[in-house]
N, C-alpha and C positions, 0 to 999 in steps of 0.2 A: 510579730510580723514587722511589727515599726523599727525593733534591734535590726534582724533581717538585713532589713532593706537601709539602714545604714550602714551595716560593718560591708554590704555591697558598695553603697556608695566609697565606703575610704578607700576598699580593696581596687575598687575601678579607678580613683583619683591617682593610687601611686602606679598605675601600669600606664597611666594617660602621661603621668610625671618621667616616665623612664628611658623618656629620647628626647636627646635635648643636643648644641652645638653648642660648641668654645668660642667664637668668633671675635672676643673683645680681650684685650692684653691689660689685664691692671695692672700699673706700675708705682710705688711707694703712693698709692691712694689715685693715682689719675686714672680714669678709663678711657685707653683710647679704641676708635673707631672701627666698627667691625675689619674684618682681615687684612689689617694693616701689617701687626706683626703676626698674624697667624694664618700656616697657608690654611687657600680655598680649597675644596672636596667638588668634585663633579655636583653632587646631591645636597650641597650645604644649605640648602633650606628646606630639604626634605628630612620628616623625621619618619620614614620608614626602617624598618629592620633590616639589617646584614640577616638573609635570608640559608647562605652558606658557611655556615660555620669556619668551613677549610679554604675561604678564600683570600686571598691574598689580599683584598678590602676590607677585611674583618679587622684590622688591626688600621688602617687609614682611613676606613669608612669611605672607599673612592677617590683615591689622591686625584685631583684635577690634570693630569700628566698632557695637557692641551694648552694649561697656564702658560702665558708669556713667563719664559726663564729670571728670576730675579724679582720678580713682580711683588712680592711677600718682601717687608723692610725689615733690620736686624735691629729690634731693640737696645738701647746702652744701658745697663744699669750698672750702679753703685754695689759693690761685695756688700753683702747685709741685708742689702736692700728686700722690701716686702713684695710678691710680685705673685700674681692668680689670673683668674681665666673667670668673666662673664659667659652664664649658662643663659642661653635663648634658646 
């Protein structure tokens, strides 16, 4: 029973773990500040499900299309350079 009730526990911990946002730009080791360089989503701090598979938010997860134009800044890096996405 004790097995059980932890291979539940893990099983639940990775579907708890399986929505998550990009909102922070690392760039050669700096983190900067949520959606600075990345745009916002209408839902960006909800982690509910895309409930429609065929919807055309399935793939932007809700583009903010309300956002002030330009709003989101264009990162400069260096060719080479190391560069990732902070998961919240």
């Amino acid at each position: 029973m004790k097995a059980f009730l932890a291979a539940l526990a893990i099983v639940s911990a990775q579907l708890a773990a399986a929505h998550y946002t990009l909102p922070d730009l690392i760039a050669n080791g700096t983190t900067f500040p949520d959606w600075v360089y990345v745009r916002t989503t209408q839902n960006h701090y909800s982690n509910a499900p895309i409930t429609d598979v065929n919807s055309t938010e399935f793939r932007c997860y809700e583009l903010d299309l309300n956002a002030t134009p330009g709003q989101t800044q264009i990162a400069t890096v260096e060719a080479g350079s190391t560069i990732g996405f902070k998961a919240v």
